[in-house]
PAPA-627036 format. One record per residue (C-alpha): residue number from 1; chain; x, y, z. Coordinates in nm, 2 decimals, padded with zeros to 4 digits. Layout:
N
num | chaine | c1 | c2 | c3
NUM | A | X | Y | Z .
...
//
This chain:
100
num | chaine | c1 | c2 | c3
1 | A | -00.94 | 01.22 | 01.44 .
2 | A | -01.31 | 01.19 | 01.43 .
3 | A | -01.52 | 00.99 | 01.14 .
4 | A | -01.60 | 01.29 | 01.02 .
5 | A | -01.28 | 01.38 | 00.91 .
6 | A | -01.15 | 01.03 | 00.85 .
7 | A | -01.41 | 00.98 | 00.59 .
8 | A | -01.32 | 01.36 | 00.43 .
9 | A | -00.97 | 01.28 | 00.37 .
10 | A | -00.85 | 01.16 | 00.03 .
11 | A | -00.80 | 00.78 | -00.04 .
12 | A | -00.59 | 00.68 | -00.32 .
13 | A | -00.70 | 00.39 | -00.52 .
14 | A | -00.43 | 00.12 | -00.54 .
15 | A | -00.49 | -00.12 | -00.86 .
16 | A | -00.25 | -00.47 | -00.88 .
17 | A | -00.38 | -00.68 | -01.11 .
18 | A | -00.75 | -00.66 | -01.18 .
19 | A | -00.82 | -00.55 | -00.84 .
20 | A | -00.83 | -00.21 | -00.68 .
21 | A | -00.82 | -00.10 | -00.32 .
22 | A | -00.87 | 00.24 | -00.15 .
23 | A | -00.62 | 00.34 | 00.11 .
24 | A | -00.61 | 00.61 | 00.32 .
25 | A | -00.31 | 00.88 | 00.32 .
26 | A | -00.17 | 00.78 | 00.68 .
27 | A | -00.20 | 00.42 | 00.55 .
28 | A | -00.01 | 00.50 | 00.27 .
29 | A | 00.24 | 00.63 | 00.52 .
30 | A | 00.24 | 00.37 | 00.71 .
31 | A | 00.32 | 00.16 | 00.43 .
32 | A | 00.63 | 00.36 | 00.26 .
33 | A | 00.80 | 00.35 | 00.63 .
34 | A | 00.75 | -00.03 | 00.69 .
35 | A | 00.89 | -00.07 | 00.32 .
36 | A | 01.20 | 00.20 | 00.44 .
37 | A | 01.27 | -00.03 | 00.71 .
38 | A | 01.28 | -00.31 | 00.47 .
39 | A | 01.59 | -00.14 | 00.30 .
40 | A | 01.62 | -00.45 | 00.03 .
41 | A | 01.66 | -00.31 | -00.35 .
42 | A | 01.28 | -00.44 | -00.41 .
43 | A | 01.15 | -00.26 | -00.09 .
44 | A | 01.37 | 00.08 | -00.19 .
45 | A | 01.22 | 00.05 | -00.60 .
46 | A | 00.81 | -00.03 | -00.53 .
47 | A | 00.84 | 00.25 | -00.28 .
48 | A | 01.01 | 00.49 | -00.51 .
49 | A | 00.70 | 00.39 | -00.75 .
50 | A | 00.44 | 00.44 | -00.48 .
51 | A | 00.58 | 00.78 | -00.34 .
52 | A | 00.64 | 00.87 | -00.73 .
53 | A | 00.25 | 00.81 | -00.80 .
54 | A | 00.12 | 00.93 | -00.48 .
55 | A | 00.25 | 01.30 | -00.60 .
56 | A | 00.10 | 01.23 | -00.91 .
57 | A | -00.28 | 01.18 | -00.81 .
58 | A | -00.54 | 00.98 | -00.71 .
59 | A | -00.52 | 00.63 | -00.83 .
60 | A | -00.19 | 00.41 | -00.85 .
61 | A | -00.13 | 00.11 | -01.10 .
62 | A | 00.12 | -00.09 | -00.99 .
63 | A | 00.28 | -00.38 | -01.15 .
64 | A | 00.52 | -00.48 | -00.91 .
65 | A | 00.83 | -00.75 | -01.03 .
66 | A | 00.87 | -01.08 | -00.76 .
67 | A | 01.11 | -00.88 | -00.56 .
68 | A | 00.90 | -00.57 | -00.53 .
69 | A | 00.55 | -00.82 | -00.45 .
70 | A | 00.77 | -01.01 | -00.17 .
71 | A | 00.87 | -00.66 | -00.01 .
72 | A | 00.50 | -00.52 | -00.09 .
73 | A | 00.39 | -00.84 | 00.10 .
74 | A | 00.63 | -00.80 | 00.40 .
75 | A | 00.57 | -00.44 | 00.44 .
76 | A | 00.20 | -00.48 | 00.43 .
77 | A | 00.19 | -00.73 | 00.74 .
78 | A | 00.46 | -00.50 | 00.92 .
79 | A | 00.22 | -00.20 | 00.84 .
80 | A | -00.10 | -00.35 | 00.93 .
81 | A | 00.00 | -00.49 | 01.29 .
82 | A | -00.36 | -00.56 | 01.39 .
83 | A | -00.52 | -00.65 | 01.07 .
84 | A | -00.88 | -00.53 | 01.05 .
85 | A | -01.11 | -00.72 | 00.71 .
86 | A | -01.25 | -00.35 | 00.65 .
87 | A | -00.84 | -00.20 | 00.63 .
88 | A | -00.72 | -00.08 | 00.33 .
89 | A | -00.36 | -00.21 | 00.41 .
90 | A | -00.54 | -00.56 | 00.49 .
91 | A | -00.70 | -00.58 | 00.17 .
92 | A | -00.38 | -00.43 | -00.05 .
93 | A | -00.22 | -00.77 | 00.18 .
94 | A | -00.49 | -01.00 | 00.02 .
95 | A | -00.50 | -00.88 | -00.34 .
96 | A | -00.11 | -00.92 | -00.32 .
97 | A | -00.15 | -01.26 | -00.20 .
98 | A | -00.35 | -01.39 | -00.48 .
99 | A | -00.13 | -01.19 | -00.69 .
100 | A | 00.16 | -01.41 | -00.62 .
//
């Protein structure tokens, strides 16, 4: 994919708490299979919620419950295996952080 076209496809703002971060569709991806592999109930519900709101549009409030953070926090560093500070999936990781 060049920049060209990874800049033209859609993000999906992702809002926890106060914070928001933009994530890119294969990020999303990334991100719903790293929460299937999980396969704990919290892992199977916030990824329901995610895939449920992805449908729906651009933006996504979540307000995860402890289980769901821990699996959202889990997923996140299994999705992200070389962190970058400019990822999307690195910063969804840090806003959950401070979230819990």
């Amino acid at each position: 994919m060049t920049s060209a076209s990874a800049s033209a496809a859609p993000r999906v703002e992702v809002t926890i708490a106060r914070g928001t971060v933009p994530l890119m569709q294969d990020e999303i991806s990334r991100l719903l299979q790293a929460l299937a592999a999980l396969g704990s109930p919290g892992a199977d519900s916030i990824a329901e919620e995610i895939s449920a709101l992805r449908l729906a549009g651009i933006r996504m409030q979540l307000l995860p419950s402890e289980s769901e953070l821990a699996a959202l926090r889990a997923a996140l560093l299994a999705a992200d295996h070389r962190p970058r500070p400019a990822s999307g999936l690195t910063r969804l990781r840090l806003l959950c952080d401070a979230s819990a």
